[in-house]
MARFIRO-592679 format. One record per residue: y, z, x of N, C-alpha, C in turn. Coordinates in nm, 2 decimals, always signed. Atoms other than C-alpha are relative to their C-alpha. Layout:
N
SITE;ny;nz;nx;cay;caz;cax;cy;cz;cx
SITE;Y;Z;X;Y;Z;X;Y;Z;X
...
# end
This chain:
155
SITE;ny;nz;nx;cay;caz;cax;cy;cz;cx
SITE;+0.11;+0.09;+0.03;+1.70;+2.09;-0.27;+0.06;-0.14;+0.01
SITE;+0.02;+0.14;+0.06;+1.69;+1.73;-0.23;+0.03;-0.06;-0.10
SITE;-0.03;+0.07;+0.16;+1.85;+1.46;-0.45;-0.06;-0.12;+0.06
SITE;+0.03;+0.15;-0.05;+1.75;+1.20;-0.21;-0.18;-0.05;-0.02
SITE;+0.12;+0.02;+0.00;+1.44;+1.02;-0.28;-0.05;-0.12;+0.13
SITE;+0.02;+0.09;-0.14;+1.29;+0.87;+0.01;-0.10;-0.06;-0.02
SITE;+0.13;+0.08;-0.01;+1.06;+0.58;+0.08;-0.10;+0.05;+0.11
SITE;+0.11;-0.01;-0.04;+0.76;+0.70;+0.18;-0.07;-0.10;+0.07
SITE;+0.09;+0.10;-0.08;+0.60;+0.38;+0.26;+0.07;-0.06;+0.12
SITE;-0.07;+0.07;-0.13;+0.85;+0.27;+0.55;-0.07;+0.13;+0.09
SITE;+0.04;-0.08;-0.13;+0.66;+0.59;+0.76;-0.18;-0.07;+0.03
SITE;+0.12;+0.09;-0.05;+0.36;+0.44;+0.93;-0.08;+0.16;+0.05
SITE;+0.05;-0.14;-0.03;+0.09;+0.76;+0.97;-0.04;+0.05;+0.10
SITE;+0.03;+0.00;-0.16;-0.03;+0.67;+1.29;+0.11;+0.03;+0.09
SITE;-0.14;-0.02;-0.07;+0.32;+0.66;+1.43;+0.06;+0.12;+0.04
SITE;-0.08;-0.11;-0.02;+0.52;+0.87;+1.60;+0.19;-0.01;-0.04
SITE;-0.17;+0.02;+0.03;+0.90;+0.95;+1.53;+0.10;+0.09;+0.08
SITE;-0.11;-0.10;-0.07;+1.20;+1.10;+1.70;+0.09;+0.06;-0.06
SITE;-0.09;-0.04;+0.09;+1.48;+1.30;+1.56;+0.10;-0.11;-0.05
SITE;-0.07;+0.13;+0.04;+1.67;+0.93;+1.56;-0.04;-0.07;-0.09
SITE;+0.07;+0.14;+0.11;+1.40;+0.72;+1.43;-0.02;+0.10;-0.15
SITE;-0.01;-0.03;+0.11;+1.39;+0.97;+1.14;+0.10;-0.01;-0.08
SITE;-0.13;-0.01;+0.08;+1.74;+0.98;+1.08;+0.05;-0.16;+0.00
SITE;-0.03;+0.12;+0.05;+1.78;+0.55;+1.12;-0.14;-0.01;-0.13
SITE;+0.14;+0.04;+0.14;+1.44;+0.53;+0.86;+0.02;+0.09;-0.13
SITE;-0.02;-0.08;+0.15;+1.53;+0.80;+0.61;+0.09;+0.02;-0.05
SITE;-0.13;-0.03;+0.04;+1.88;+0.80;+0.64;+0.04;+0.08;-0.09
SITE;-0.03;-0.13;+0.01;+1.95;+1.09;+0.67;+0.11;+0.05;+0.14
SITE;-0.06;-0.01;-0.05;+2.19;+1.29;+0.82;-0.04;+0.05;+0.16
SITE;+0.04;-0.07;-0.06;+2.13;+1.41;+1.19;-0.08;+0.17;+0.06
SITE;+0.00;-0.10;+0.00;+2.15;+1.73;+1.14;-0.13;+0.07;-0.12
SITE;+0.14;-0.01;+0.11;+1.89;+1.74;+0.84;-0.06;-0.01;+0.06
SITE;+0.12;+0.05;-0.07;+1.67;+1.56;+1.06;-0.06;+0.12;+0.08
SITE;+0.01;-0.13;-0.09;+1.71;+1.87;+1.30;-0.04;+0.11;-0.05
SITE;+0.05;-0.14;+0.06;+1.70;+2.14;+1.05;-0.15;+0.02;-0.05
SITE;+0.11;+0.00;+0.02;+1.36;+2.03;+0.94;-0.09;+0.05;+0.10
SITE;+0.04;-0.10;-0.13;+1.28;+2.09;+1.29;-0.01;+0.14;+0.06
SITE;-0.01;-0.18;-0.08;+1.41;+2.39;+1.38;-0.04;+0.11;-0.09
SITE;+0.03;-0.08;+0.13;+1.33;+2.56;+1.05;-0.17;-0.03;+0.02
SITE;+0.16;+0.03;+0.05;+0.94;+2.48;+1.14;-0.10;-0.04;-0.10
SITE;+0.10;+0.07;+0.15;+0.87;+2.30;+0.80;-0.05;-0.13;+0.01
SITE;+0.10;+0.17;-0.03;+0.81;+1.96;+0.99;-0.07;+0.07;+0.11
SITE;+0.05;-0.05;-0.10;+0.55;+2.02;+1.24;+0.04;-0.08;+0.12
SITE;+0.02;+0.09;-0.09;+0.62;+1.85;+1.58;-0.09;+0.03;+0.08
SITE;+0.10;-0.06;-0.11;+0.45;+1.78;+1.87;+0.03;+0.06;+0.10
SITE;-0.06;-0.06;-0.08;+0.45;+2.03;+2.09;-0.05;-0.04;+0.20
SITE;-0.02;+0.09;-0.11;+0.55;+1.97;+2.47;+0.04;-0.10;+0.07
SITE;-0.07;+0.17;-0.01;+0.73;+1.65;+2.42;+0.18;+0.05;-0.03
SITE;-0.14;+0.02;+0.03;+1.12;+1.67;+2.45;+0.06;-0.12;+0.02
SITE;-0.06;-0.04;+0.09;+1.31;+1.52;+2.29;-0.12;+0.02;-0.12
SITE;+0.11;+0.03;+0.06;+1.10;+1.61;+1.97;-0.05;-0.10;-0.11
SITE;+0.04;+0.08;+0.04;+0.87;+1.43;+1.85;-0.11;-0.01;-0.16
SITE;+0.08;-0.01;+0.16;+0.67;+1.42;+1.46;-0.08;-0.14;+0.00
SITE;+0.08;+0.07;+0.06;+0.36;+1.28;+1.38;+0.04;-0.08;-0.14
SITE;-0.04;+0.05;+0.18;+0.40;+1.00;+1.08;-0.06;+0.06;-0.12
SITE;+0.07;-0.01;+0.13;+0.13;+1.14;+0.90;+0.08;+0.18;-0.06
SITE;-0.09;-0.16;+0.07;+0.32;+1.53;+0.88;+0.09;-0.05;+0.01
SITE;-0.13;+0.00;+0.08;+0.64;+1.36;+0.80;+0.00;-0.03;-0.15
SITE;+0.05;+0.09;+0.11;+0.47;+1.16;+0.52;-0.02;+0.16;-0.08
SITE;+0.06;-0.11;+0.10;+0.29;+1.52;+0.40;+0.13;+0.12;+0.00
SITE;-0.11;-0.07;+0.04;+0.64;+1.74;+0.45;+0.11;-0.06;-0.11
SITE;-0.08;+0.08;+0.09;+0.81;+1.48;+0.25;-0.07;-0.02;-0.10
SITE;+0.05;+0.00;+0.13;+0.60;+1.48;-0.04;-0.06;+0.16;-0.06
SITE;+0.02;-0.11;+0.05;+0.54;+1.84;-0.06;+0.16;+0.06;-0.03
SITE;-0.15;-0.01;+0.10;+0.93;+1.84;-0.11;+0.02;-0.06;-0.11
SITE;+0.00;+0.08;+0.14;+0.91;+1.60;-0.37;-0.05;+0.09;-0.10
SITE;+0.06;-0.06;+0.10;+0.65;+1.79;-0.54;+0.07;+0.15;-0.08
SITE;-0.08;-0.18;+0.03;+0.85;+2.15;-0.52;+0.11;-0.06;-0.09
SITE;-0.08;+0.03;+0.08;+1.10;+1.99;-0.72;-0.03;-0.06;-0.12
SITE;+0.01;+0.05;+0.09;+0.93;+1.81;-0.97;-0.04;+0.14;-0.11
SITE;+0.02;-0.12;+0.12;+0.92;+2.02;-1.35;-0.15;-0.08;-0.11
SITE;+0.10;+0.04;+0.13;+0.60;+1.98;-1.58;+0.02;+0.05;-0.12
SITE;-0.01;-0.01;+0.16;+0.68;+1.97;-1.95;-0.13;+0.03;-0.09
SITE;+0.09;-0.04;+0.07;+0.50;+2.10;-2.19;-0.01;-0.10;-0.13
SITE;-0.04;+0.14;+0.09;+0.51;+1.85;-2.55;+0.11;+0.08;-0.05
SITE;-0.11;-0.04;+0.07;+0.76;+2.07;-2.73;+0.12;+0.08;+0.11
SITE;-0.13;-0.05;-0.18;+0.99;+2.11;-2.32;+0.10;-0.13;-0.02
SITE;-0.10;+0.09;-0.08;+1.29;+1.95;-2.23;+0.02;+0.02;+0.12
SITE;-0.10;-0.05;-0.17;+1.45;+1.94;-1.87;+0.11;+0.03;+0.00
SITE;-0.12;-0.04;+0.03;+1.77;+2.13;-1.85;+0.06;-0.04;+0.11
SITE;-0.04;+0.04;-0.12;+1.97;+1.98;-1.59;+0.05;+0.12;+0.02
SITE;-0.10;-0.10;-0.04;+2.19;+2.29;-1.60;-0.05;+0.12;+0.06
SITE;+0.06;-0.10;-0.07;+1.95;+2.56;-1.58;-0.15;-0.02;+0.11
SITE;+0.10;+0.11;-0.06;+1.71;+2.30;-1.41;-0.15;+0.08;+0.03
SITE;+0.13;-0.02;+0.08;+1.35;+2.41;-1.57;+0.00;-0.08;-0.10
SITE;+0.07;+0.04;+0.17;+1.15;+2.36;-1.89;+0.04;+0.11;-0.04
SITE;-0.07;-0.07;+0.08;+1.34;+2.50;-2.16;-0.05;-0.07;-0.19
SITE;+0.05;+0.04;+0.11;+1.22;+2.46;-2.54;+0.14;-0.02;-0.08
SITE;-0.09;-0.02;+0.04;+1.48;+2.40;-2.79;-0.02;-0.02;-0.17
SITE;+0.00;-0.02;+0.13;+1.50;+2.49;-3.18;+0.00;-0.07;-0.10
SITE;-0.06;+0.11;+0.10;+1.69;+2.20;-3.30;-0.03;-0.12;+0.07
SITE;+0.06;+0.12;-0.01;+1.51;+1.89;-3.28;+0.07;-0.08;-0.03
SITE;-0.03;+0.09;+0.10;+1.63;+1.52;-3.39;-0.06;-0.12;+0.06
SITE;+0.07;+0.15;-0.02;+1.46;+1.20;-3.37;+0.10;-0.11;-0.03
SITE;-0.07;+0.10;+0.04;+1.66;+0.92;-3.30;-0.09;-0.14;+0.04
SITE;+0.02;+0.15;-0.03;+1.53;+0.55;-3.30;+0.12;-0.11;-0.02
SITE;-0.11;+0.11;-0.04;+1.76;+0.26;-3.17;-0.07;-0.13;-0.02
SITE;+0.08;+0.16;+0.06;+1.56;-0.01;-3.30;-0.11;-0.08;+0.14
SITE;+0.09;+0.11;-0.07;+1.40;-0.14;-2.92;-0.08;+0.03;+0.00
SITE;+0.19;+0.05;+0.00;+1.06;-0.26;-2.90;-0.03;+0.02;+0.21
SITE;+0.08;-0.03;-0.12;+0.89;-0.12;-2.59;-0.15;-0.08;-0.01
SITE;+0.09;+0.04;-0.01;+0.62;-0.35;-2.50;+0.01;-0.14;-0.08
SITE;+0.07;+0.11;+0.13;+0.40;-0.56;-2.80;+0.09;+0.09;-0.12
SITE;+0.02;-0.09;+0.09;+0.46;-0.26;-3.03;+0.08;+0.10;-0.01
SITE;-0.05;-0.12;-0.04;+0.65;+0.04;-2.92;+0.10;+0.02;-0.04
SITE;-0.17;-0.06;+0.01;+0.96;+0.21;-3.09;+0.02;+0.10;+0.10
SITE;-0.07;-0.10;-0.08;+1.14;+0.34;-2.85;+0.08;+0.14;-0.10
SITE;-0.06;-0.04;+0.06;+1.27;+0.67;-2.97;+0.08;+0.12;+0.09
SITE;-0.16;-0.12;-0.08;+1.57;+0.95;-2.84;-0.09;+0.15;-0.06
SITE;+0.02;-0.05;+0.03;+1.45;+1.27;-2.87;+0.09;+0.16;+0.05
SITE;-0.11;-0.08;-0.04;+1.77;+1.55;-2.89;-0.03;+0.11;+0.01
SITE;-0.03;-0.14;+0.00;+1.79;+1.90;-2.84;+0.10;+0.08;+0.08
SITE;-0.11;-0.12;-0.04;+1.97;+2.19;-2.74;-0.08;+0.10;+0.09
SITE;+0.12;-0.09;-0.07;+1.85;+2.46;-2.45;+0.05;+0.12;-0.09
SITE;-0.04;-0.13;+0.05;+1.83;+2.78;-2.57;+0.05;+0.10;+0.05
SITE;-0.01;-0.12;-0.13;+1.95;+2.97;-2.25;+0.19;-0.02;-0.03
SITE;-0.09;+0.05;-0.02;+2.29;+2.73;-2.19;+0.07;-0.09;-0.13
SITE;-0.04;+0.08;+0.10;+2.31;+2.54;-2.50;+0.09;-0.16;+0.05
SITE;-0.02;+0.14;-0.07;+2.32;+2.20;-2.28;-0.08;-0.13;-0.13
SITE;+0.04;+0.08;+0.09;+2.30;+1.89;-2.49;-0.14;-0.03;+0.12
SITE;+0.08;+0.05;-0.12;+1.95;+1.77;-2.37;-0.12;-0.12;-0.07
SITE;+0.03;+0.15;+0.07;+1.73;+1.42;-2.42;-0.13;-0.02;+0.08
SITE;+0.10;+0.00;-0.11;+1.41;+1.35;-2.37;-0.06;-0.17;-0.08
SITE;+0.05;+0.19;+0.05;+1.25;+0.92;-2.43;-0.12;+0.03;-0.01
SITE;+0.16;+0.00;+0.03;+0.94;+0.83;-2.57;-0.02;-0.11;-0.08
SITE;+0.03;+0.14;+0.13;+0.74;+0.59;-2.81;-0.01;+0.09;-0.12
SITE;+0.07;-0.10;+0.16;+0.70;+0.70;-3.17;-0.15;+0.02;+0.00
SITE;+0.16;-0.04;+0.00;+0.32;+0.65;-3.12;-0.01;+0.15;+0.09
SITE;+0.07;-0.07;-0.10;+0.30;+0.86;-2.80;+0.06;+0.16;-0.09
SITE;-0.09;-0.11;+0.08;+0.55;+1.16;-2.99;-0.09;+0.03;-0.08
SITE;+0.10;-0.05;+0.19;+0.33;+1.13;-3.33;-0.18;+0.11;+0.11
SITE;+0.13;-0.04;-0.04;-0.02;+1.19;-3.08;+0.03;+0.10;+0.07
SITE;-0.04;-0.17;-0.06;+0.19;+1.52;-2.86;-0.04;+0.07;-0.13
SITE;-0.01;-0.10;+0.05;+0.27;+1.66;-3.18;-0.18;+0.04;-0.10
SITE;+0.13;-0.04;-0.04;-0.13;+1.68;-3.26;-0.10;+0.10;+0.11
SITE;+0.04;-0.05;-0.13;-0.21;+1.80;-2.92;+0.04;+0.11;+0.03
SITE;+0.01;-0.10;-0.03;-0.27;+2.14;-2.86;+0.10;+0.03;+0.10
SITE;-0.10;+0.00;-0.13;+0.04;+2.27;-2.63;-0.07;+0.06;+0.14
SITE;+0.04;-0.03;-0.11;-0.09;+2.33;-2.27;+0.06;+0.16;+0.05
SITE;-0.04;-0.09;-0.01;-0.06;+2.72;-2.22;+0.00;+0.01;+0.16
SITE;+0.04;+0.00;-0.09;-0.18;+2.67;-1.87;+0.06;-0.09;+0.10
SITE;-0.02;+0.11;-0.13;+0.06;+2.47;-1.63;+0.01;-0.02;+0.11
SITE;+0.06;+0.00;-0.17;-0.04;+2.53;-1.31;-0.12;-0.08;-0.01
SITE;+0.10;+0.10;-0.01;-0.36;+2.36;-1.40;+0.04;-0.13;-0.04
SITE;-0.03;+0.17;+0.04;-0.16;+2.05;-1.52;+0.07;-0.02;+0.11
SITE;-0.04;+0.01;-0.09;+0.01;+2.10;-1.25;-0.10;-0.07;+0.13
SITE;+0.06;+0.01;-0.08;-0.25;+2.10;-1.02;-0.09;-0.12;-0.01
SITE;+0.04;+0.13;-0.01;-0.44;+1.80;-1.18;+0.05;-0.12;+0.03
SITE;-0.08;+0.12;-0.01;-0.12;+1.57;-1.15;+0.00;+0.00;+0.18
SITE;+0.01;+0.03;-0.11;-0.10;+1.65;-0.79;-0.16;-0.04;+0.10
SITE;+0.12;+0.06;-0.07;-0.45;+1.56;-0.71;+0.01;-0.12;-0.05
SITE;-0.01;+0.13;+0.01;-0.39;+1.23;-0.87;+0.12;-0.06;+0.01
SITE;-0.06;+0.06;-0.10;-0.12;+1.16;-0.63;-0.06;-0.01;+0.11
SITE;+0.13;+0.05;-0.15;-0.35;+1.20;-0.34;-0.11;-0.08;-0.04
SITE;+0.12;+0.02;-0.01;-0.65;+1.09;-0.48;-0.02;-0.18;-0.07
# end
């Protein structure tokens, strides 16, 4: 998977691209550029050699990698870097460092432990936003939070 995060907005949708102009614009290696290709998860166009990708299916294979990677938390989730999911963890601690987010906002640290790997693990927040989670009914359903966040990336 992907660590690299790419700018999206330098691909123009109307545009066309070559295996070059992908690899000087996304900087990336050649050979990625290729494997996208030959692995059929970018579409090109067909009949054109050398090949060639519409901007707007580089634009939509590059943000459906994004998305495959992104994790949706639940209020009581951490991200485990290690076992790299949502993992809950037992032992809680609230730390506040005194800054002021915003007008108003305590910043606060919020520690735990996974329960798989026992990875130290940290998640940020406001004291307000923390106090109104732990009210909030936990979301048993995250494919449909899922699916709302990604419609309000397109929409």
């Amino acid at each position: 998977m992907s660590k690299r995060k790419h700018n999206l907005r330098l691909i123009k949708a109307k545009d066309s691209y070559s295996t070059k102009e992908i690899v000087e614009l996304l900087a990336v290696h050649a050979k990625t550029a290729q494997n996208w290709l030959r692995d059929e998860t970018l579409a090109k166009i067909e009949g054109i050699y050398p090949p060639v990708v519409r901007g707007i299916d580089l634009k939509e294979f590059l943000t459906k990698r994004i998305l495959k990677s992104k994790v949706t938390l639940a209020n009581d989730e951490f991200y485990c870097p290690h076992c790299k999911g949502a993992r809950k963890s037992r032992i809680i601690t609230i730390e506040s460092n005194g800054i002021i987010l915003g007008k108003d906002h305590q910043k606060i640290t919020i520690k735990g432990k996974c329960e798989i790997c026992m990875t130290q693990l940290n998640r940020f927040d406001t004291q307000d936003n923390y106090n109104l989670r732990q009210q909030e009914p936990i979301s048993q359903d995250k494919h449909a939070l899922e699916a709302r966040q990604q419609l309000n990336l397109f929409g």
